[in-house]
Structure formats: structure tokens, C-alpha cells
N, C-alpha and C positions, 0 to 999 in steps of 0.2 A: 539186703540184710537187715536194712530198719525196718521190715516186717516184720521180720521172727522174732525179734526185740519188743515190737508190739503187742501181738498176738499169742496166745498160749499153743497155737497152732496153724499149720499152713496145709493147706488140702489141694492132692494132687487131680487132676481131673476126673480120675476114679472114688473119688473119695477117701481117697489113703492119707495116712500124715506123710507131708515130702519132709524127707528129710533136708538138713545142712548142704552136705553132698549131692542131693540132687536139686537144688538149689543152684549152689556154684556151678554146675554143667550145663542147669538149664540158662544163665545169667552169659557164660563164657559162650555157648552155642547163639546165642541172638547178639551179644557183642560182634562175635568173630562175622557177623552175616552181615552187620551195618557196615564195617570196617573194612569187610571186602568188598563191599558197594561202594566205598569211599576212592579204595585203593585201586581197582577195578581196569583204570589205566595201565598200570605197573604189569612188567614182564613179570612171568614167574618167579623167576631169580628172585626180582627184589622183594616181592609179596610173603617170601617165604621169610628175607632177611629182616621186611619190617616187624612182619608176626612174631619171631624169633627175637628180634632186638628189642624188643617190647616187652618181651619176658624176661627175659636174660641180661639185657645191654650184652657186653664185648663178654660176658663172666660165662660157665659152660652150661652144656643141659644133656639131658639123657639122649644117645641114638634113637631111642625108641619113640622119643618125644618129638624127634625132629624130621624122624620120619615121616609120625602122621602128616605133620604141618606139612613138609615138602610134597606127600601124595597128593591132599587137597588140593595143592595147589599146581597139579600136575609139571613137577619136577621131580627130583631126587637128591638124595645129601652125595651118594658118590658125585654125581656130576658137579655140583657146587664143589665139593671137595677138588676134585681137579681142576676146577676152573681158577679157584685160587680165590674163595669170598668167608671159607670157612676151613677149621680144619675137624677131621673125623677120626678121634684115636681114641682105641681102648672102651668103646662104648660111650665117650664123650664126644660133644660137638660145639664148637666154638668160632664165632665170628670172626672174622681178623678186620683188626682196627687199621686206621689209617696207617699211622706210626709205624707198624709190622707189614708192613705191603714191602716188595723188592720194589728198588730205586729204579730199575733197570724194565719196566715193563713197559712196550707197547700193542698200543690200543688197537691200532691197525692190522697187525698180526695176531692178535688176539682169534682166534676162530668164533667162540660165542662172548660175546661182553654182556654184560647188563647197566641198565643205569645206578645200582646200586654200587656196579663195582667200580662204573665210570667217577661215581661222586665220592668215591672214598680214595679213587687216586688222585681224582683234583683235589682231596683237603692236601692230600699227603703234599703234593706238588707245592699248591699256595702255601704251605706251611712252611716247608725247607727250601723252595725259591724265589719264593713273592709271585706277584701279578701277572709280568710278563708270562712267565715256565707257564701259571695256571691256565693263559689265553692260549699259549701255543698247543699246551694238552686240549684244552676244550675244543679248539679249530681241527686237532686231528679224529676227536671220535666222532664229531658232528659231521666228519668226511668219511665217515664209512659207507660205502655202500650197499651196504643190508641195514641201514637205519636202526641200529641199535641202540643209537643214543640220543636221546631227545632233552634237548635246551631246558624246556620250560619242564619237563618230566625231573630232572634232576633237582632243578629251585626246590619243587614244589617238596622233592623227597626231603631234601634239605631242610626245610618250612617244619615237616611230617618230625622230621629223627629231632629238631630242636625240642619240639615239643613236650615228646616223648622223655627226652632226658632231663627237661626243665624238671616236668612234675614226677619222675624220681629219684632227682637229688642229684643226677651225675652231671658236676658240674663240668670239669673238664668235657665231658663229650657236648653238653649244649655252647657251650663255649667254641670249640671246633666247627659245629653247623651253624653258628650263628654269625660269627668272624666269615665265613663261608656266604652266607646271604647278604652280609653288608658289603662284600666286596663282589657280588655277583655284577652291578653296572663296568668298575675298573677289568672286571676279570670280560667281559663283554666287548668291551669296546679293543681288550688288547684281543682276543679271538679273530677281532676282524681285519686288525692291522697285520698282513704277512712280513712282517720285521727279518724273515730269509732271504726274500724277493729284495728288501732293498728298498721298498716303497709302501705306500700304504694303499691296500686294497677292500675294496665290502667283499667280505667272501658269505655270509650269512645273516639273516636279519632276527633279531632276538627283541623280542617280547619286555620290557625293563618296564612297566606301568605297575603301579604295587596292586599285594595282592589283598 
């Protein structure tokens, strides 16, 4: 944008003036390519909720808008919708925050998880139970079977979503991911202790070297 500011004009590769508008599309289309390079590890689920979150935070967007994002990134808004990471009413589409998650969900019968929705029941968890609840939640999705949850996948989202909310103002939600990374070693070491058993076991080895 501090081109067009400069210049009396901006010429498209055919020699046409580019417009404002095609300006921003072309600026949002090579953003969204470095960003998915970044993000690249991430299941679709979360790829879609970070794209989305990043526009929107927790506040609504058009179906239409969230469609494209969901196609791209080969998913869809029904499925998220039933999965329980978003909701789809009225032509509207919205996030669901930590806070809004049911108390009552587990990860194990869960049929498709993601790590995004893994790490927004761990805030919920560490938020309303402290460390221990958080350890026992994290030691059960890192025990799934189909590997849907990955340790150091979730930090890093966590790392990703603080950032994001720092540099637009939302402070309560950087607050949340951030409270979240500082207690990633406490919530780590209670993951490995089986506190059901009675005793204290390694059940998993976790990555804690900063990043």
C-alpha cells in the first residue's frame, strides 16, 4: 500500500493501472502461500481455524467466506461444524472459544480431533482446573491411536494464535495462549505422572527446549 502512496500509478503486468482491489487480492494471495508454508504441518481443521482466526479472532464471518478457506484447505464448514470447533447459523460462521467448549468432552471418543480443538480444551481445562486436569487431558489425546494429537504441534499453535492476538489488540485471547505456553513445562511433567495408577510413570517424552 506504501506504493500507491508513492507513485501516481501502479501497472499491472499488461500494462493496465491495477487497481486498489486488485492490489489487496494480489498482496492476500502470496500472504496466504507463505502462511500455508509456515503452517503446512497443521491438519486441515486447524489450517482453516488459524486462516479464520486470524481474520475474525472468536467474532463471525460470512458462510461464503469460510467456505472458500475450508475448500482450500481441503475440509469443509459442515464437518468442523459437527465436530464441535465452530458454529454454522444463518449464513454465519463462528469459532467457539475456549470458555464455550462443553466441560463434559472426551478426546478418546472423540471420532476426528484436531490439534486445534485439542488446545482449546486444554486452555479450557488449565483454566477451570489448573495443571494437574491439564496433564491428565494432554496424557489422554497424546494416547490416541490414530495420532491426532501432537505435543509439540499444539505449543507451536499456541506460540502461532498468541501472536496473532497480540498484534490485534485481543488481549484476553493472547492472554489465554500465552498463560498456556508458560505453563507448557508444569502441564508436561503432570502429563507424564499417571496420578490414577497411584504412582509415577514416563508415559511420553516431550520436547520443553525453547523455541
Amino acid at each position: 500500500m506504501a506504493v500507491f502512496s508513492r507513485y501516481s500509478a501502479v501497472l499491472e503486468p499488461d500494462g493496465s493501472k491495477m487497481t486498489v482491489r486488485s492490489a489487496l487480492a494480489r498482496i492476500n494471495e502470496i500472504l496466504d502461500q507463505v502462511l500455508n508454508e509456515q503452517e503446512g504441518d497443521f491438519d486441515p481443521t486447524s489450517r482453516f481455524a488459524i486462516a479464520w482466526y486470524r481474520q475474525h479472532g472468536y467474532g463471525t464471518g460470512t458462510f461464503g467466506d469460510a467456505n472458500n478457506i475450508a475448500n482450500a484447505r481441503n475440509t469443509t464448514v459442515d464437518s468442523m461444524d459437527r465436530g464441535g470447533i465452530l458454529t454454522s447459523r444463518a449464513g454465519k460462521v463462528q469459532l467457539i472459544k475456549p470458555s464455550d467448549l462443553s466441560t463434559d468432552y472426551d478426546i478418546l471418543a472423540d471420532l476426528h480431533t484436531s490439534n486445534w480443538e485439542a488446545l482449546h480444551h486444554l486452555i479450557k481445562t488449565l483454566e477451570g482446573e489448573g495443571i494437574s486436569a491439564a496433564g491428565d487431558f494432554l496424557r489422554s489425546a497424546l494416547s490416541r491411536p490414530d495420532g491426532a494429537v501432537d505435543a509439540d504441534l499444539i505449543k507451536e499453535l499456541a506460540h502461532l494464535l498468541f501472536r496473532i492476538a497480540e498484534s490485534n489488540g485481543w488481549t484476553k485471547d493472547a492472554l489465554s495462549f500465552n498463560t498456556l505456553v508458560t505453563s507448557w513445562p508444569e502441564i508436561s511433567d503432570a502429563a507424564r505422572t499417571d496420578t490414577s495408577a497411584g504412582s509415577s510413570q514416563s508415559a511420553f517424552d516431550f520436547d520443553e527446549g525453547d523455541d
